[in-house]
C-alpha positions as CSV (number, residue, x, y, z in Angstrom):
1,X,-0.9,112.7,28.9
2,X,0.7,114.4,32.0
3,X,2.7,117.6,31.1
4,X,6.3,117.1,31.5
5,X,8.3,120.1,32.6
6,X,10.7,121.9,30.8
7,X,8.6,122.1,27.1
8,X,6.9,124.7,25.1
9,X,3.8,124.0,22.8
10,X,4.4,124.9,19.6
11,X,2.2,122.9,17.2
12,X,-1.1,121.2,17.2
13,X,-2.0,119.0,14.5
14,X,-5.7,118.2,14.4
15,X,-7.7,115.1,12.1
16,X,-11.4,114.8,12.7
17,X,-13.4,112.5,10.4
18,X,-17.2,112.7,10.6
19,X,-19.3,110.3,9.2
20,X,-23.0,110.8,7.5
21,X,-25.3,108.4,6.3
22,X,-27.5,109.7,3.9
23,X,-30.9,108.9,2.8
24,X,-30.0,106.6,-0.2
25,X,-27.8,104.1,1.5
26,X,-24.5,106.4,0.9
27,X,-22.0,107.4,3.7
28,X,-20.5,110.4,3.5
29,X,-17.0,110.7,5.3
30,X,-15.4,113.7,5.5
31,X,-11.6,114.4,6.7
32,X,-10.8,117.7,7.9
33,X,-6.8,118.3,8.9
34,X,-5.8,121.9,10.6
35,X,-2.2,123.0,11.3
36,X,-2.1,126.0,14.1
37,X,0.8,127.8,15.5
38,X,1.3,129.3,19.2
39,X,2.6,132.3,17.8
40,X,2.8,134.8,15.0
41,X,4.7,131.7,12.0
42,X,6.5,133.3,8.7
43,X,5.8,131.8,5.8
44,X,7.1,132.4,2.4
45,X,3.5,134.4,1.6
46,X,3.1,136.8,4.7
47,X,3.0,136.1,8.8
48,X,0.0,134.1,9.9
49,X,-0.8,135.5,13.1
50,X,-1.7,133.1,16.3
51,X,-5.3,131.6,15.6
52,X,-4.9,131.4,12.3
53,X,-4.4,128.0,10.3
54,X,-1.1,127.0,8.6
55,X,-3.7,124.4,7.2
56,X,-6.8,124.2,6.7
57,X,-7.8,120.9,4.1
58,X,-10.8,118.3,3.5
59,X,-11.5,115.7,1.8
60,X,-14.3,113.9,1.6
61,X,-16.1,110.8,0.5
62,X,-19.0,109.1,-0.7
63,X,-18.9,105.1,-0.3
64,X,-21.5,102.5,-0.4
65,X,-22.0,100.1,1.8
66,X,-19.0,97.5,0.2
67,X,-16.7,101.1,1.3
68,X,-16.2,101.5,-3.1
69,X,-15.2,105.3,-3.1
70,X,-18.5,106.3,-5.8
71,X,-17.6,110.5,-5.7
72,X,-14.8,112.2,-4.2
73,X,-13.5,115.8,-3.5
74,X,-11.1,117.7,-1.8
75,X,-10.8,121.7,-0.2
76,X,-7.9,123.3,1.1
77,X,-9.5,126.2,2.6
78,X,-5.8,127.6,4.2
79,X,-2.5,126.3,2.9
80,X,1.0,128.1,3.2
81,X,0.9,128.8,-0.7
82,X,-2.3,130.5,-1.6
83,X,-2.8,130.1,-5.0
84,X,-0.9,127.1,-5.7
85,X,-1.4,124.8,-2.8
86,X,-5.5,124.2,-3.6
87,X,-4.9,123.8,-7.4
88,X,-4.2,120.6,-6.7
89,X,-8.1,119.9,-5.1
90,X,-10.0,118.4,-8.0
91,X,-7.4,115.7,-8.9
92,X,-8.7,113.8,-5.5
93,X,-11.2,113.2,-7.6
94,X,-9.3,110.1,-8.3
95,X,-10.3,108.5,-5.4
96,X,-13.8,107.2,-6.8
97,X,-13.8,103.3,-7.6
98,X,-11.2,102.5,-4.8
99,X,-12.1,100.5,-2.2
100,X,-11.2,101.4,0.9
101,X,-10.2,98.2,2.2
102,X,-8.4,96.9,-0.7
103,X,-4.8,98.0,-0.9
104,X,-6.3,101.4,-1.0
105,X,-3.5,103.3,0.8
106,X,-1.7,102.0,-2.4
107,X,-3.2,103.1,-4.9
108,X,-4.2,107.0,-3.2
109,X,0.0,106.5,-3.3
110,X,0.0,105.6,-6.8
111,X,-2.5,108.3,-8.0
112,X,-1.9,110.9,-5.4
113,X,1.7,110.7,-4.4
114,X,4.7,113.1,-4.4
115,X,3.9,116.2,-6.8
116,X,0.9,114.2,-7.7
117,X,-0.9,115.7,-5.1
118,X,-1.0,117.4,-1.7
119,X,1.2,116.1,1.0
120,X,-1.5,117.0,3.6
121,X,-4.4,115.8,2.0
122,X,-2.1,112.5,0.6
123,X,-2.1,111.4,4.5
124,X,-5.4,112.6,5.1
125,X,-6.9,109.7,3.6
126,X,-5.1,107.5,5.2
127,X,-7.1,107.8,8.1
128,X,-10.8,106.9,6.3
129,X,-10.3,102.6,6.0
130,X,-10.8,102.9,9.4
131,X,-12.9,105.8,10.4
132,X,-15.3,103.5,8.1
133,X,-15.1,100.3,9.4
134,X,-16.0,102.3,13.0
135,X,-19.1,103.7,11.0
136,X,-20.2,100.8,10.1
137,X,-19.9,99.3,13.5
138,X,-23.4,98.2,14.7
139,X,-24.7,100.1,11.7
140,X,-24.0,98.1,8.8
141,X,-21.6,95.4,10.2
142,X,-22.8,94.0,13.1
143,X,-20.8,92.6,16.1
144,X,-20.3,89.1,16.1
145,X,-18.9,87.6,19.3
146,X,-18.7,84.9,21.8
147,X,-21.3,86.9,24.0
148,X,-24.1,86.4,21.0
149,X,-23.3,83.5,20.1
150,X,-26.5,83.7,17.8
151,X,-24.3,85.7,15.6
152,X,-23.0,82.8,14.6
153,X,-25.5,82.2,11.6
154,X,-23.3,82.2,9.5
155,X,-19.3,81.4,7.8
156,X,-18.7,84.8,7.1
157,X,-15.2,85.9,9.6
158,X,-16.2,89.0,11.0
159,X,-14.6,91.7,9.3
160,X,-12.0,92.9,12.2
161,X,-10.4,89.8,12.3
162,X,-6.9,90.0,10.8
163,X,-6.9,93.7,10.8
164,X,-4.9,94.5,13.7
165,X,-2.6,92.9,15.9
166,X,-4.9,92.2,19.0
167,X,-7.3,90.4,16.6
168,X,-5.1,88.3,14.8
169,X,-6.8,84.9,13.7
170,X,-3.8,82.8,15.5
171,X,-4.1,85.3,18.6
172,X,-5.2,84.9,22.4
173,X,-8.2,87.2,21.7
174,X,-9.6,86.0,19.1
175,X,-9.5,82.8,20.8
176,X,-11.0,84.1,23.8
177,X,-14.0,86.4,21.7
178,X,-14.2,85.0,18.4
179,X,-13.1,80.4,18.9
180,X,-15.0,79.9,16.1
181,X,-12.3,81.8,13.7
182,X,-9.2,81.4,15.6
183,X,-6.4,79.1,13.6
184,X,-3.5,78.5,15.1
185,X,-0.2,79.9,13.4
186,X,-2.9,81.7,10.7
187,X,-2.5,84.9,10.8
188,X,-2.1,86.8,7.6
189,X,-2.1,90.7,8.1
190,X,-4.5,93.4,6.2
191,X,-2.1,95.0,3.9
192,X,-4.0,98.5,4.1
């Protein structure tokens, strides 16, 4: 975005997700979220001086290739509350068995929510249903549209349908890419 004047950076929130396919047909996703300051920031526990994270946390996943969480872990590697903040790490562990596309934002609320578990890592792992689904792209789901139409092989809707707005199944795209799914007045949104 252009810079507009007469504003002062004070904050930069970064989320990466990187994902791995290993050797036996496991993904590996892992979440990393920093928090960084543009000056010397007072904390409760001491002065963390400019380069130095307010927040430092990961959490990663292993999923098989239906995106079922099978192992789970978490690290908070900087956190405002040394001592206290990471204790809360192996309780992430609660992710395994979840699927990732099945009200799983829900349940990581359920399990994970409020004192339950870490704030930061909470809303971390809000952002793997879709870092997956991009992982998967042309790796494990392939793209099925109206420029192959010998994609067509089958009845199965491809995946993205439904999932967002552009590609709802009553919409003007997926009329235009995907005819063979669009429904008229159909459109039932992905509650994750």
């Amino acid at each position: 975005m252009p810079d507009a004047p007469g504003r002062r950076h004070v904050h930069t929130r970064t989320i990466r997700v990187d994902a791995y396919v290993r050797e036996d047909g496991l993904w590996d996703l892992e979440a990393e979220l920093i928090d960084s300051k543009y000056k010397d920031f007072t904390l409760a526990t001491g002065v963390r001086k400019v380069g130095e994270p307010v927040h430092q946390m990961t959490v990663r996943v292993t999923i098989d290739t239906h995106l079922t969480v099978v192992a789970a872990d978490a690290t908070s590697t900087w956190t405002p509350y040394p001592g206290h903040c990471e204790t809360i790490t192996p309780d992430y562990r609660q992710l395994v068995g979840l699927n990732l596309v099945k009200d799983f934002r829900r349940h990581v609320r359920e399990r994970l929510g409020g004192v339950r578990g870490c704030t930061h890592l909470t809303e971390l792992t809000g952002v793997l249903p879709s870092a997956a689904v991009q992982a998967f792209a042309n790796e494990v789901y392939q793209a099925r549209d109206v420029a192959h139409p010998e994609h067509y092989t089958d009845d199965r809707k491809p995946f993205q349908i439904d999932r967002c707005h552009a590609l709802r199944s009553d919409g003007a795209a997926v009329a235009k890419f995907y005819p063979r799914w669009h429904r008229a007045g159909d459109a039932k949104p992905d509650s994750n």
